[in-house]
LUMSE-209912 format. One record per residue: z, y, x of N, C-alpha, C in turn; residue in one letter. Coordinates in steps of 0.05 Angstrom, whole numbers, plus 5000, padded with zeros to 4 digits. Atoms other than C-alpha are relative to their C-alpha. Example, Ala and Ser with C-alpha at 12.3 -4.5 7.8 and 13.67 -1.06 7.14 Angstrom:
BEGIN
500049765018515649105246500050245018a/499949764984514349795273501450224985s/
//
This chain:
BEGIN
500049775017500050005000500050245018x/501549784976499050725030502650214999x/497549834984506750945041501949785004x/497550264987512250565077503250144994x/498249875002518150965046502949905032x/498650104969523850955106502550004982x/497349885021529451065047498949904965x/500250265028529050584970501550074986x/497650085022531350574909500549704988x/500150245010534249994894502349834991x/498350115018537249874831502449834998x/498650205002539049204838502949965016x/497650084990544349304890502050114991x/497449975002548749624847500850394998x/499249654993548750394884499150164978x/500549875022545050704819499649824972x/501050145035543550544743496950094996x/502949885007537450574731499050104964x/500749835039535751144669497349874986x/502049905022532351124611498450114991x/501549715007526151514594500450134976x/499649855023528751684537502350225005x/498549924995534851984567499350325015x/499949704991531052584590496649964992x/503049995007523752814564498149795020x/501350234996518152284571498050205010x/502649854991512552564614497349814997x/502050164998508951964601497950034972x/501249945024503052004544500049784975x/498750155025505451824473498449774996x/501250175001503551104458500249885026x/500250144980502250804532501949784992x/498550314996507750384537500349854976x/500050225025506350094467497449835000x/503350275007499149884493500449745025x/498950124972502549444548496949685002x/501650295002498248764521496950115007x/503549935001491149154511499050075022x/500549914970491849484583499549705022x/499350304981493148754610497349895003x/502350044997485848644589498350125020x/501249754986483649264637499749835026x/499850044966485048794703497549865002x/502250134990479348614747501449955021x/498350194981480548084788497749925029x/501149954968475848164853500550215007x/500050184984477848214910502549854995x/496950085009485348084874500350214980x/498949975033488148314807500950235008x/499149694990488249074809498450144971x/499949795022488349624754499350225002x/500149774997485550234747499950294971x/499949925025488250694688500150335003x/499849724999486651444677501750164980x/499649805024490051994635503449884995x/497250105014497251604622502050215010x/498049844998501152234642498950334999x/499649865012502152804607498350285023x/500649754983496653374647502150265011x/498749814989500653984651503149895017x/498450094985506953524676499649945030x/500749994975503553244731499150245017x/500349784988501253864754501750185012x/497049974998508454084758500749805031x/499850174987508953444795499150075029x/501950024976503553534846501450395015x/498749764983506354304861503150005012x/496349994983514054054876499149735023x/500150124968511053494919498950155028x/501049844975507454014963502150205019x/498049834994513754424974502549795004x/498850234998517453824992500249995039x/499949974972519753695072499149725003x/501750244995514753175102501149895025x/499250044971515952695159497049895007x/501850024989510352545203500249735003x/500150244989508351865206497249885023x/501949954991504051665259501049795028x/500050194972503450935309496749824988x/502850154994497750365313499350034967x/500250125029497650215234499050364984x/501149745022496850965199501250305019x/500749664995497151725203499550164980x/500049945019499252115147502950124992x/497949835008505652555119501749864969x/498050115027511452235074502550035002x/496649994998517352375048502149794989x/498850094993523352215042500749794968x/499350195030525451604983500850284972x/499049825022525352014911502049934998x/497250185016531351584891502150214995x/498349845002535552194902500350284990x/500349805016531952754881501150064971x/499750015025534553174828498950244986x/500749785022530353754809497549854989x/501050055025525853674750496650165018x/500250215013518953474749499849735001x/500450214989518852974801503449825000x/497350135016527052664777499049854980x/501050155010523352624722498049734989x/502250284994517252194736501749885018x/497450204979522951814785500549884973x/498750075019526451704722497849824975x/501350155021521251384675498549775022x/500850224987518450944732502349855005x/497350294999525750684739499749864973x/499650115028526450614672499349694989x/500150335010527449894630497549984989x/502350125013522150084586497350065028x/502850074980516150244642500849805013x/499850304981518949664690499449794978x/501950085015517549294625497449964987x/502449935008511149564608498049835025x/501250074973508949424681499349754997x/499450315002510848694669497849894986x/501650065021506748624610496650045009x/503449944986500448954642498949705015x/500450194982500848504700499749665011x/499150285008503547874671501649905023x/498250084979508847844735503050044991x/497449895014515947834719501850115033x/498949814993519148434748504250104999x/497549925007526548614764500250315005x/499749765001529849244768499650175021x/500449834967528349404847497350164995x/502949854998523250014853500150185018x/499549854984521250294908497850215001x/501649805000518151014913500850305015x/500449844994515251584950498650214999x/502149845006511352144957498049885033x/501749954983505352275008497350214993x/502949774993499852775040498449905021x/501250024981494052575074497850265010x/501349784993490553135110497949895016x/503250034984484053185145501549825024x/500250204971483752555194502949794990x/498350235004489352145161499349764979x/500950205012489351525141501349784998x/498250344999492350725133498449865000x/502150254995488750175163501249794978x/500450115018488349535131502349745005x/497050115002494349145113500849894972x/500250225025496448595052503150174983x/497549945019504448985031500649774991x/498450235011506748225023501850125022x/497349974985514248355042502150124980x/497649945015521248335015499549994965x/499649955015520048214950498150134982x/502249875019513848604932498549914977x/501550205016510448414876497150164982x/502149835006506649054847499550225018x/500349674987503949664888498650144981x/501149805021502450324851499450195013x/500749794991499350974868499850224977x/500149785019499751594820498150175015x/501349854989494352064846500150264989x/499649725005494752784848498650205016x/503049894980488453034882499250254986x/501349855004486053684870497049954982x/502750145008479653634821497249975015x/502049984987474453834867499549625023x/500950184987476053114900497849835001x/502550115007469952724912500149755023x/499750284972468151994957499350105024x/501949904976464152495010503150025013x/497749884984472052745026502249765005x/499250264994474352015040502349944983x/497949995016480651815022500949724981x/500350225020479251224981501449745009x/498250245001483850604964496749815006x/500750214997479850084997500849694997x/499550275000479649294979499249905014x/501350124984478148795024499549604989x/499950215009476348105002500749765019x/498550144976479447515044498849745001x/502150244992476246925081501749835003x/498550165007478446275080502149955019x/498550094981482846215141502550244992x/497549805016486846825095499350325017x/500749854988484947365143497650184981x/502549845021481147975114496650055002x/502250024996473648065102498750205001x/501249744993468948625089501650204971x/498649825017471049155042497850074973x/501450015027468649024969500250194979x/500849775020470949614931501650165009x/497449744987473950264941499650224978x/499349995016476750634892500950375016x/499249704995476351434890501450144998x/498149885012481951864885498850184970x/501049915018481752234820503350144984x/497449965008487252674795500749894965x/499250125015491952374738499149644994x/500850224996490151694752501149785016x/498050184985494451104766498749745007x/501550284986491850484808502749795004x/497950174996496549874819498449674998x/501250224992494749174838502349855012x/497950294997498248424851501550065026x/499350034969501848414922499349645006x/500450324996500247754958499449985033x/500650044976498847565029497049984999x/502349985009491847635003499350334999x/501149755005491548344981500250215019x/501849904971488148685046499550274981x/501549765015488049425026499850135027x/499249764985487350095060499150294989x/500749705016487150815047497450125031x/502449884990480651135086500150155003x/500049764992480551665127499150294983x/501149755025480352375091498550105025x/501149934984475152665122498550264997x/500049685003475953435100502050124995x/496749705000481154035095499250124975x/499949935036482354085017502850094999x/498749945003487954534999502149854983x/499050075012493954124985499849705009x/500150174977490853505023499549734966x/499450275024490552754980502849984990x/496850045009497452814947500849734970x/500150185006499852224922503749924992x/497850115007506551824888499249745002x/500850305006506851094905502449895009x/498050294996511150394914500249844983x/500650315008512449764893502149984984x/498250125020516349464833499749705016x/498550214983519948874860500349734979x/498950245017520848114837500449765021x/498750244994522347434857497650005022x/501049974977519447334927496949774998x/502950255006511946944928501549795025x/499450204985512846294969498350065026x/500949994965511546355050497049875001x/502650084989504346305070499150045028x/500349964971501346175132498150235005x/501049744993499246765167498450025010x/502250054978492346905191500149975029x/499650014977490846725257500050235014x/500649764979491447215313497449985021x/501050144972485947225371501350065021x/498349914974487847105427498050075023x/500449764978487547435491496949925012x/502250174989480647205534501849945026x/499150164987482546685584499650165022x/500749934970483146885665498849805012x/500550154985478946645707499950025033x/500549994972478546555782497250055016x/501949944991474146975826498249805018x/501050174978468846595865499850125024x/501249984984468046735930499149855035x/502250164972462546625989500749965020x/498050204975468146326036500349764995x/498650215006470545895989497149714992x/502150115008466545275977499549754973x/501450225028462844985908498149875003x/501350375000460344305909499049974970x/500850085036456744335835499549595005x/500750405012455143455850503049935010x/497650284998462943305877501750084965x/497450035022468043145817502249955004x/498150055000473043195855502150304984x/498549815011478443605821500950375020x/500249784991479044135876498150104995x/503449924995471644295882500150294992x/500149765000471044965880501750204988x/497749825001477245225869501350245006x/499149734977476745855905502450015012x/498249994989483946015927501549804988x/498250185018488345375916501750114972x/497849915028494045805880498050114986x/500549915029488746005824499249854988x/501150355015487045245815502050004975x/497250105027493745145767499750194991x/502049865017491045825736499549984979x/502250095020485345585703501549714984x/498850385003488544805701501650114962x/497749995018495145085660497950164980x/501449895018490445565619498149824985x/501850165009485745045599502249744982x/498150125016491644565582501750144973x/499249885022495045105536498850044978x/502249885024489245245487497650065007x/503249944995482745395528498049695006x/501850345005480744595538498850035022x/502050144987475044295563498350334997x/501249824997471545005545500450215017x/498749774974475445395595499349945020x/501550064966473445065656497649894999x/502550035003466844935633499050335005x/501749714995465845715626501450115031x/500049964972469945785690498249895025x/502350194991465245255719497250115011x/502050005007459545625691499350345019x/500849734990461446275724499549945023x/500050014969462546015794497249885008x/502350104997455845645788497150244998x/501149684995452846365774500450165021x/499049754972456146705830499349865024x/501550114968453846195886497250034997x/502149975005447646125849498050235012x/500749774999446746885855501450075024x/498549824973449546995926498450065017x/501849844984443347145960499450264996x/500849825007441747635914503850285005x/497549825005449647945914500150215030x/499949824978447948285980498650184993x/500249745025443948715941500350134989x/498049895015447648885896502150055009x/497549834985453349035938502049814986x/497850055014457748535900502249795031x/498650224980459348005957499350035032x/500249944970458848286023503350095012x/497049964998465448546056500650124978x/499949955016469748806011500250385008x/500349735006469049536034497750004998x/503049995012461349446028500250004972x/500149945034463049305957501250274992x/499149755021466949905942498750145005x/501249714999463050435979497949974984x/501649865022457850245934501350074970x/499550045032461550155867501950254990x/499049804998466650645880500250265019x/500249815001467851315888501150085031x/499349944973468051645968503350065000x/497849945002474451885946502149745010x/497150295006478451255942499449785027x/500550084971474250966011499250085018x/501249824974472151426058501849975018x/498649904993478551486088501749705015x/499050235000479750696099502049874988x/497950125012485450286072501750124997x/498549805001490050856085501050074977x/500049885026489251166019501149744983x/499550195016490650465982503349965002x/495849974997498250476014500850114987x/499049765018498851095987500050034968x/499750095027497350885918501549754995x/498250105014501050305922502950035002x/496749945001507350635937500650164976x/499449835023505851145880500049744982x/501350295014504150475842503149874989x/497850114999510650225861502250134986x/497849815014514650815831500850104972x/500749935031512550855767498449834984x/501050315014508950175749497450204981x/501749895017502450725734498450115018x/501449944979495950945768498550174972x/502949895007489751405739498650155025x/502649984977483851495790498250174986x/502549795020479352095763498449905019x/503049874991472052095781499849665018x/499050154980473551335801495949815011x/501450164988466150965799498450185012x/502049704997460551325844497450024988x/501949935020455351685823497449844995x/501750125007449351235830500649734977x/499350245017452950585793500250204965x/500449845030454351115731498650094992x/502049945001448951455732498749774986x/501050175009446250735712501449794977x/498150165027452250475656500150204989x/499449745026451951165619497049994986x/502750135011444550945615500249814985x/500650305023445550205590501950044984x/498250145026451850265543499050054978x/500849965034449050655482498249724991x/502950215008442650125495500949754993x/498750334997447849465498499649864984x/500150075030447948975451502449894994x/497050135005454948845423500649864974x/499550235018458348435378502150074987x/497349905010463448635320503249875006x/497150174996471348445335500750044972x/497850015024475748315280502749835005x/500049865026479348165236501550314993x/499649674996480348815211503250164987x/496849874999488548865199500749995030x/500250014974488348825267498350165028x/503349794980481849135304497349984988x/502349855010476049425290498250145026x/502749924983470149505346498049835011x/503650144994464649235392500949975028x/499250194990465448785445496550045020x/503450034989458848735497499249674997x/500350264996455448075494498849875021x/501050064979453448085560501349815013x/498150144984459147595583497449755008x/500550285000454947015571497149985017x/502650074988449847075621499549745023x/501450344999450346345647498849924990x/501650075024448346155583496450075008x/502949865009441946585577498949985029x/502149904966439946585662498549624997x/500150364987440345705660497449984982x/503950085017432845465642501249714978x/498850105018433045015580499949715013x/500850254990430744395622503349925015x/497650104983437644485664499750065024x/500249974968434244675732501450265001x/498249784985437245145780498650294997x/501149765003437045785769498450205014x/502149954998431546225776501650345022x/499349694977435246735842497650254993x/502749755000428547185838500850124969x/499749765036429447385766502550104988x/497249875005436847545770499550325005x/500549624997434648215799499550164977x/500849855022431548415729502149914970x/498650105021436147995686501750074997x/497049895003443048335705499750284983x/500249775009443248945661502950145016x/497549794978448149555696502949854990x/497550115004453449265648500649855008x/499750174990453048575667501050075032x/499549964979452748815735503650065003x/497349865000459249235727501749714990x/498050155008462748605693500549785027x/499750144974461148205753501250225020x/497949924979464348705799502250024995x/497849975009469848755760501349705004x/498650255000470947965763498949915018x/501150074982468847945827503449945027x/498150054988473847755887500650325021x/500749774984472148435922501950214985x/498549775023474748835856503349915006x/497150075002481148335858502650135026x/499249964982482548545926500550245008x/499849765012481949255912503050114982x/497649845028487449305850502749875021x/497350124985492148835905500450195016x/499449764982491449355961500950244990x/499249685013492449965910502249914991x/497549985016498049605870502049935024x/497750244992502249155924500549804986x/499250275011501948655879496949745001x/501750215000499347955886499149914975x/500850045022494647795832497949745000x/502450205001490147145819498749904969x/501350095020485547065762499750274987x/500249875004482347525721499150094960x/501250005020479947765649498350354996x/502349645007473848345626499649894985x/500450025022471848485566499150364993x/501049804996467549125558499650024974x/499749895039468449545482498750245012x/500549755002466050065449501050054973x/498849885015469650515405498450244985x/500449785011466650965359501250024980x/498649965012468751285300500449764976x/499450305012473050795253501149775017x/499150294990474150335307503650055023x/498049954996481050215329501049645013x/499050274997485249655363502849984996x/498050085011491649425334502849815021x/498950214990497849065371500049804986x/500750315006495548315363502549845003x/497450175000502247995384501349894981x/499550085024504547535337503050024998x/497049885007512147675361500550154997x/499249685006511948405361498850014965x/501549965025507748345291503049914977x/497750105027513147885261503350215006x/498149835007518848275291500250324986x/499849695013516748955266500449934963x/499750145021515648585195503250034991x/496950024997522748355204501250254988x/498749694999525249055223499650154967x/499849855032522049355155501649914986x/499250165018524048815112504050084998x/497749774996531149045140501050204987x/500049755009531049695126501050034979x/499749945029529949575056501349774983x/498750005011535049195041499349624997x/500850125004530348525042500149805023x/500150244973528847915089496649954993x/502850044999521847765111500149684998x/500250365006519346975107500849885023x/498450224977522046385149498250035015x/501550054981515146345181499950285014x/501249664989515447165203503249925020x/496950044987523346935225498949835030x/501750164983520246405264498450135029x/500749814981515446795299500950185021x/497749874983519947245321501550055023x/497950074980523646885367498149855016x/501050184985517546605403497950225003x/502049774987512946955448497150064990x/503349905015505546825408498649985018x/503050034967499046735448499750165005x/500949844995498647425453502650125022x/497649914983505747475492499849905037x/500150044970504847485567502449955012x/497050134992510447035602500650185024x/500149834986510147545658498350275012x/501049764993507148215692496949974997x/503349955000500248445679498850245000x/501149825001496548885701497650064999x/503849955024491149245655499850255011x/502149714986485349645688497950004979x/501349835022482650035644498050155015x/501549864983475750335669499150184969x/500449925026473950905614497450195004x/502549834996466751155605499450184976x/501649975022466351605546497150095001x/502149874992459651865529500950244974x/498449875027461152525486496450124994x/502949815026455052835431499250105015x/501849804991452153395475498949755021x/501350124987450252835530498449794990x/500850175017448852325475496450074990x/503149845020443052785438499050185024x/501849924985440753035510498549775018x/501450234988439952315538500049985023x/499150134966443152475608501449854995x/498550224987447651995607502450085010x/497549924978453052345633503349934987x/496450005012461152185626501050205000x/498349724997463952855616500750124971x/499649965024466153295566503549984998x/496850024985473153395550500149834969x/499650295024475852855486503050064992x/497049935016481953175448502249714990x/497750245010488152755441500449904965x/499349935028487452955366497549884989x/502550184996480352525368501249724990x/498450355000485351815368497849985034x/501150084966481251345424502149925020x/498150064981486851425466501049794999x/498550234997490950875496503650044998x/496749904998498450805483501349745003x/497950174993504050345511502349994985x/496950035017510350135472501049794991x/498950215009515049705464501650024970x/499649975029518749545397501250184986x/497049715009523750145397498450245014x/500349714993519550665437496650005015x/502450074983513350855466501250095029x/499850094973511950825540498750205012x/502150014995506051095557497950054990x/502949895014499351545535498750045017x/502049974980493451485571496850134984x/502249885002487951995552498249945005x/501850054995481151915548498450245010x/501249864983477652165608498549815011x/503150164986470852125635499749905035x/500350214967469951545694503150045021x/498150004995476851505702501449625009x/499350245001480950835716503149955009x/496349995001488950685695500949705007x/499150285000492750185718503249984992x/498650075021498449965680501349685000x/498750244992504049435702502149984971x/499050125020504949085637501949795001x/498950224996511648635639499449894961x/498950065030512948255572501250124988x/498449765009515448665520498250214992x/502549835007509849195521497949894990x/502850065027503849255479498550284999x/501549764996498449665485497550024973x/501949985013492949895433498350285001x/501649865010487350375416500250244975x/499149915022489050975369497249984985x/501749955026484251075308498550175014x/501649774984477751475335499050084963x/501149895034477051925273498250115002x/501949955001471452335249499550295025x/500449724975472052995306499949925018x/499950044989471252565355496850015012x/501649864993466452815402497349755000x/502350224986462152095421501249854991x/498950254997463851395439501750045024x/498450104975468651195477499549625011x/500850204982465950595529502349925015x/498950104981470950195566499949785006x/500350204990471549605610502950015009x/497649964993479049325614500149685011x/500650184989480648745663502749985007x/497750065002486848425663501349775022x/499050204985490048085717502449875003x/497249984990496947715720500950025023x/498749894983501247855763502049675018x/499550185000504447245806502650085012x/496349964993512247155817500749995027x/
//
């Protein structure tokens, strides 16, 4: 639903009575709650059992309404999940007209009426707030199964001029069979005097949609949930998990593609148990097949990697890849970052790749071809599909690969992913951090507007859960309890450190077709990166052009992507490569 009150009313424990609408003027329109059966006909039931009824409160009241919520003290809400202004639980208010709409939504007879609509049986818990969404706010997409929920409601109180061009809209999402959400099947316009309300369920995937204009007064809204007997625990969509590390190859070490013996190309022994334990936990027989598949690419292609600058010494690799700054000066400079490194478990490198390698990735990203991530209570962007270029280089017969046509086959990205998971790059983030690192992960996105990434962790997910459920008075499900207390595929058993390489491209270079990373990218854009653990953030890392952060992740932290809303100047391009860290 599209407010998370931080403060409830709730009846049932006792602290209030819940009034009567009769006990003080009815703002509601004469008749309603006598058509409780005929309204029950009104529900449409894709993507889930949701209502949409206009006119049931008295015009000039709400209007009343909508001018004491604007003069009301807002709190700012604003982490991975939404972005938007709410106050504080009505439950306590007592001036008149918003006491009064408090007072007929407690009330026996509407919590009855409700009942009847919905055909759910309802007790006396109701929880409600106000909210404002202003230009660029919004609530991603999220089900409100918890504690007890059983209806969510929205009263709308939109200015009339509202329209779908100024966003805003209650989105549905329809849900695939593994329970996880799908694409978004209807969305539902604000409209003043007009009440929406729909089933709760571990099914019902909503979200409210970015407003995406400056309307005096903003989307103003009354919503929360009438409360009943708890639905029974369902299993929770899957999470994805992280992409596997793999071990760099390199042209010391030696691969034997005809022995079977279990060392065989193991590059550095300690990153053999690596891959081994990673492939035993959940990556299989497919993890060291694509580890397999890379190292059989990288010897494959080692004539050509002198070329390319990927596998020659490893300062031959950087002076081409990176920036004079960071090697001109020899190893020197790398101490000196990893003592700063050491002090503060944090690095950013402006101006870090050089100019001929960018010059040629500010060229290929717009051109890439990527691939959507999901699901979308979780993330929302584009992924490159260039990983898989074993796949696509190996001829279909099985013969060896064709060295001569790697030169035209690597596109800049590919290129860049291979330096990044190259043993040259690894050796690089060890000399700048002081820390010993073996094995690696890339994974090259792109963010434009809408797209956002979510903390995935299934223990931080279930303990924040938890934490609400708390709050209000409730307990979340055995399986969110569960979770909880166990780390999740997404929980790293120790240190990691995430290099973040960040290329935006912003509009004026976009629609002139240099190519260039520059431009400056307002914090007030989203895009940005932020660190935090369950009680606080950590850590904001701005988005700046050809930059690269490094970021000593222990367990415990969690990092995501804010919301890139509509002022946001471009795309934001990055390439993030994750190494653990060894004890």
């Amino acid at each position: 639903m599209e407010s998370r009150p931080s403060k409830v009313h709730r009846a049932a424990e006792g602290t209030e009575s819940v009034p009567e609408a009769t006990q003080k003027r009815t703002p509601i329109v004469p008749g309603i709650l006598l058509a409780g059966e005929s309204l029950k006909g009104l529900v449409q039931e894709y993507p889930f059992k949701h209502w949409v009824l206009h006119d049931i409160w008295t015009e000039e009241f709400l209007k009343g309404c909508r001018t004491a919520i604007l003069a009301q003290d807002f709190n700012e809400k604003n982490n991975d999940l939404y972005q938007f202004k709410q106050s504080n639980s009505l439950a306590s208010i007592q001036q008149a007209p918003l006491s009064d709409l408090r007072d007929t939504i407690y009330s026996t007879d509407f919590v009855a009426w409700m009942s009847t609509v919905t055909g759910i049986a309802l007790n006396s818990t109701v929880d409600i707030s106000s909210a404002v969404y202003d230009d660029t706010s919004y609530l991603l997409c999220h089900d409100d199964d918890l504690s007890g929920r059983r209806v969510a409601f929205i009263i709308y109180m939109v200015p009339p001029v509202w329209s779908a061009a100024m966003g805003g809209t209650l989105d549905l999402y329809s849900a695939q069979e593994d329970g996880s959400p799908g694409a978004i099947v209807k969305s539902i316009v604000p409209r003043f005097n007009t009440m929406a309300f729909f089933e709760v369920s571990s099914r019902s995937f909503h979200q409210v949609a970015e407003v995406l204009a400056s309307v005096a007064g903003g989307r103003a809204s009354i919503s929360g949930w009438f409360h009943g007997d708890p639905l029974p625990p369902q299993e929770a969509p899957p999470v994805p998990a992280p992409a596997p590390y793999m071990v760099p190859w390199h042209p010391d070490d030696a691969l034997d593609s005809d022995s079977d013996s279990e060392g065989g190309g193991m590059c550095a022994e300690d990153g053999a148990p690596l891959v081994l334990a990673a492939a035993a936990q959940g990556g299989g027989s497919q993890l060291l097949d694509n580890q397999l598949a890379l190292w059989a690419l990288q010897k494959a292609a080692s004539s050509l990697y002198t070329s390319l600058h990927l596998y020659t010494s490893p300062e031959d690799v950087w002076s081409h890849w990176i920036s004079s700054t960071y090697t001109s000066r020899g190893r020197g400079i790398l101490t000196q970052m990893a003592q700063a490194f050491n002090g503060n478990g944090f690095l950013q490198l402006p101006d870090f790749i050089a100019p001929g390698p960018l010059k040629q990735l500010m060229k290929a990203l717009p051109t890439q071809q990527w691939q959507h991530v999901g699901p979308a209570q979780l993330q929302h962007y584009r992924r490159s599909s260039s990983c898989s270029a074993a796949a696509q280089l190996s001829s279909p017969d099985g013969s060896p690969y064709d060295v001569q046509a790697l030169g035209t086959a690597f596109s800049a990205v590919q290129q860049l992913e291979l330096f990044l998971t190259s043993a040259a790059f690894l050796e690089f983030i060890q000399a700048a951090t002081g820390q010993t690192v073996r094995g690696v992960s890339v994974e090259t996105r792109a963010f434009g507007h809408r797209d956002y990434s979510m903390i995935c962790d299934p223990a931080y997910l279930a303990q924040r859960k938890a934490s609400k459920a708390a709050s209000l008075g409730g307990s979340s499900s055995s399986a969110d309890a569960a979770a909880a207390g166990t780390g999740g595929v997404g929980d790293d058993a120790g240190v990691v450190l995430e290099v973040v390489l960040c290329l935006p491209l912003v509009a004026a270079s976009t629609q002139s077709g240099s190519g260039a990373c520059d431009g400056e990218w307002p914090l007030a854009c989203g895009g940005y990166m932020t660190y935090l653990t369950v009680d606080e953030e950590v850590l904001t890392v701005p988005v700046s052009p050809n930059s690269l952060s490094i970021v000593a992740k222990p367990a415990g932290v969690f990092s995501f992507i804010k919301y890139v809303n509509h002022t946001a100047p471009g795309l934001r391009f990055d390439a993030m490569a994750r190494f653990p860290v060894l004890d």
